[in-house]
C-alpha positions in Angstrom: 99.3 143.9 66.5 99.3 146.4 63.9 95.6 147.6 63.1 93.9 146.4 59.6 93.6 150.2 58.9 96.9 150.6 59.3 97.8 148.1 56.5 95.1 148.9 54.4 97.4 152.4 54.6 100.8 151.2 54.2 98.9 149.2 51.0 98.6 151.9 48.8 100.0 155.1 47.9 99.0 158.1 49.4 98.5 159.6 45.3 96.1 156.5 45.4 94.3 157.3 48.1 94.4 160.9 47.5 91.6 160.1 45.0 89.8 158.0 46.9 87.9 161.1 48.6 86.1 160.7 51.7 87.6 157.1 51.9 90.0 157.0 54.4 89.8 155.9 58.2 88.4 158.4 60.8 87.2 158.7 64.0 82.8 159.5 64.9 83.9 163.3 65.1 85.5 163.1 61.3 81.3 162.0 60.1 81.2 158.5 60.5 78.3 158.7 63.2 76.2 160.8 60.5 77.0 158.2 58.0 76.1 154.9 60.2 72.2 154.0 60.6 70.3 151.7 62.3 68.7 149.5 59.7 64.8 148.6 59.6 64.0 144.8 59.8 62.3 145.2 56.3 66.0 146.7 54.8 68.1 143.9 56.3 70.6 142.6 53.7 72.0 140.6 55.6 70.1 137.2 56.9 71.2 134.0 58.4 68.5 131.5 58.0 70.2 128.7 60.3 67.9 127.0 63.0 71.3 128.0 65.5 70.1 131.3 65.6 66.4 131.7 64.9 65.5 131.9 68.5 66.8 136.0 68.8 66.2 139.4 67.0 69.5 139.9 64.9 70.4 143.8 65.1 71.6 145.7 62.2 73.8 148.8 61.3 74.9 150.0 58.2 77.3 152.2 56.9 76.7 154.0 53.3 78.1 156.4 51.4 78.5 157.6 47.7 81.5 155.4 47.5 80.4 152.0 49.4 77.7 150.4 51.9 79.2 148.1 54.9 76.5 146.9 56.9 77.2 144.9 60.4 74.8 142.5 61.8 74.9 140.5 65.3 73.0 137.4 65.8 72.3 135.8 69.4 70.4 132.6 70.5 70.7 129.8 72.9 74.0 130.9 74.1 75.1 130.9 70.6 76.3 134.2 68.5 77.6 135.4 64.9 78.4 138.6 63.4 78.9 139.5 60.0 80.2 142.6 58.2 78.7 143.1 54.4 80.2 145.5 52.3 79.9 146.8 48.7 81.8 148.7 46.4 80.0 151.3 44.2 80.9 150.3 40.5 79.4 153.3 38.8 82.2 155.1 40.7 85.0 153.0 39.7 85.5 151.6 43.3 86.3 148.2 44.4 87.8 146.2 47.6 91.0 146.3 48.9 90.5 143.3 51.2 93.7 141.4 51.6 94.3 139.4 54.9 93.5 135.8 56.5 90.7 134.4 58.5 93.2 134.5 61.5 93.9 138.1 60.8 90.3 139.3 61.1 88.5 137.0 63.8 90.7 138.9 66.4 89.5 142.2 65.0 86.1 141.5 66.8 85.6 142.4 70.5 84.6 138.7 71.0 87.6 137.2 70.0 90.5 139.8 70.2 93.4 138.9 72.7 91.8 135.4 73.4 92.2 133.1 70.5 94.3 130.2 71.7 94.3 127.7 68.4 93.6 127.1 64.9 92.1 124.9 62.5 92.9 124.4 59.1 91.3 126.1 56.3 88.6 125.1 54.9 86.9 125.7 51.2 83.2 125.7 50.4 81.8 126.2 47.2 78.9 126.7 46.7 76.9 127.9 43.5 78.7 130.6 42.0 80.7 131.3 45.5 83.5 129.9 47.1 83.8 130.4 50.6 87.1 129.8 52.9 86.6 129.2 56.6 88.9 128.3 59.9 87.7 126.8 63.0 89.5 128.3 66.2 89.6 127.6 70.2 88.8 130.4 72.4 91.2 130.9 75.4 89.6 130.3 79.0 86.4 129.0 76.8 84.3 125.9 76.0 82.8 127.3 73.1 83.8 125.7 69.9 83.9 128.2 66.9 84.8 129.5 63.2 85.6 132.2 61.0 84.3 132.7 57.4 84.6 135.0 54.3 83.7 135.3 50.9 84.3 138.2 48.2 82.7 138.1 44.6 81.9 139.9 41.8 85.5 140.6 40.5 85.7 144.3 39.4 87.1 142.8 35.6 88.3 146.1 34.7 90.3 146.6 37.6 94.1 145.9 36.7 94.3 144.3 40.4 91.3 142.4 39.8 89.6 143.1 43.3 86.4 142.2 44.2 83.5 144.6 44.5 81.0 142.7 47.3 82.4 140.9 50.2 81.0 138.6 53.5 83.1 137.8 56.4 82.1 137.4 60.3 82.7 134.4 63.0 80.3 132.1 64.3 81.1 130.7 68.3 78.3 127.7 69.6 76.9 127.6 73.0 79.1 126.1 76.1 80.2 122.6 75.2 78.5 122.0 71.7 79.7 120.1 69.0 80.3 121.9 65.9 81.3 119.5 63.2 82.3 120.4 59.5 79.2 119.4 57.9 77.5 121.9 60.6 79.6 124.8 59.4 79.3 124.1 55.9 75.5 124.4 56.6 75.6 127.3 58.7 77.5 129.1 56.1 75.4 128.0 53.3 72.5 129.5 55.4 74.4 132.9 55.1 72.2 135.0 52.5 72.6 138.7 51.3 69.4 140.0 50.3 68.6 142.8 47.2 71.4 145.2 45.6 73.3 147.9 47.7 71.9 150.9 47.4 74.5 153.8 47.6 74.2 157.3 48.4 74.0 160.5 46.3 75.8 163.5 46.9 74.7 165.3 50.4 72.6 162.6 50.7 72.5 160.1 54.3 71.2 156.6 54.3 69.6 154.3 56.7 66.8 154.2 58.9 65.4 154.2 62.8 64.3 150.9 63.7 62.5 150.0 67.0 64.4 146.5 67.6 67.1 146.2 70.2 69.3 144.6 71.9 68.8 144.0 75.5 66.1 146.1 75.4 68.6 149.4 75.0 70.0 149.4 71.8 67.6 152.0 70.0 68.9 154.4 72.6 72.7 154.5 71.7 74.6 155.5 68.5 74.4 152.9 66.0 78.2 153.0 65.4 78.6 153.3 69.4 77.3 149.3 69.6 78.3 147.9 66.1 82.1 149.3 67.2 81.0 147.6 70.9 81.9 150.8 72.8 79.6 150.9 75.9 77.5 148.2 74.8 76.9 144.6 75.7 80.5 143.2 76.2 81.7 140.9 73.5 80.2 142.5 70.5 81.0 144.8 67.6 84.3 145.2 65.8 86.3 148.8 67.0 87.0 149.0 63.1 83.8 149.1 61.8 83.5 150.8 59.5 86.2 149.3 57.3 86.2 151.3 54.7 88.1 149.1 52.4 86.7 150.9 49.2 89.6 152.1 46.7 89.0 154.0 43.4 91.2 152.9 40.3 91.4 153.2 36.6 91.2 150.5 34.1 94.3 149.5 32.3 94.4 152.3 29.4 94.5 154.4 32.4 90.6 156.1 31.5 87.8 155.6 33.3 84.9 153.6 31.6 
């Protein structure tokens, strides 16, 4: 299956992306580790404030940068587990989104679901407020666990000529062993979804985040941030191997100035 990075690439031209400085993909040795943060319990932005998963300590990493912020967060109790990936464009630098595939193109990008995704759902729509959410229920192969992916992007760059979007939400939830999961149960998980304050970017030179003494399985504070949120020698079935996403792209408005 060809990588999202790979068709993020294929996207856009490389004069396009050429300006995007700093933007494209690379490996922990290219500065991502330096760049990736464990995240105090006080700077969460994301929270999930669903009685399904109240019973655990949620573990956070983010990502940040002068051009955008991504931060991951994984959610366990009662046999029951989410994660979600935030991200944020950074408008003062004429940045926005380029996110552009399906719910069944990124549920298998996460270590939980990737080669084992046996069926689909039909799409569903949410709105709620000012935000319209999309979500797919999906069977896991081998597994009695009944479960769905989600996303949501707002805040339309307007002066953008492709009109993308400059925050974005998207993640999977999977129940315990053999529990229901009706629709009006996701639609209330996902309204229980909440992103908290404003991103805070970061100046030049500068690296963001914060130690934070929570863990996961007790060992968490003692590995790499990017090492678990990518699920690399961490608890198996967690973390995304493309995280972070970096789907952050510069562009001019239409006269072809900045603003």
């Amino acid at each position: 299956m060809t990588s999202i990075r790979q068709r993020l690439r294929e996207s856009f031209a490389p004069a396009v992306l050429a300006l995007a400085t700093g933007l494209a993909a690379c490996s922990v040795s290219d500065g991502d580790g330096d760049r990736v943060k464990w995240v105090a319990p006080e700077d969460r932005r994301i929270a999930v404030e669903s009685v399904a998963l109240t019973g655990g300590e949620p573990l956070s990493v983010r990502y940040s940068s002068m051009f955008q912020v991504e931060e991951y967060a994984l959610f366990q109790s009662g046999g029951r587990q989410a994660e979600v990936i935030y991200a944020a464009a950074n408008k003062r630098r004429n940045m926005a989104l380029q996110y552009d595939y399906a719910i069944s193109a990124m549920v298998p990008t996460w270590n939980h679901n990737a080669g084992r995704v046996s069926s689909w759902g039909e799409l569903g729509r949410l709105d709620a407020g000012q935000r319209t959410w999309f979500y797919r229920t999906y069977s896991l192969e081998g597994s009695r666990r009944r479960c769905f992916g989600f996303h949501l992007v707002r805040e339309v760059a307007l002066d953008d000529p492709l009109r993308r979007p400059r925050e974005m939400i998207f993640g999977y939830f999977c129940g315990a062993e053999d529990e229901a999961l009706a629709d009006d149960q996701i639609r209330s998980l996902i309204q229980s979804i909440d992103i908290r304050g404003r991103p805070q970017f970061d100046r030049p030179g500068s690296r963001a985040g914060s130690v934070v003494t929570a863990s996961l399985d007790g060992a968490a504070a003692d590995r790499e941030p990017i090492v678990v949120a990518r699920g690399a020698g961490a608890t198996p079935g967690i973390g995304n191997p493309e995280f972070p996403f970096k789907f952050a792209r510069y562009y001019s408005t239409s006269s072809g100035k900045k603003r």
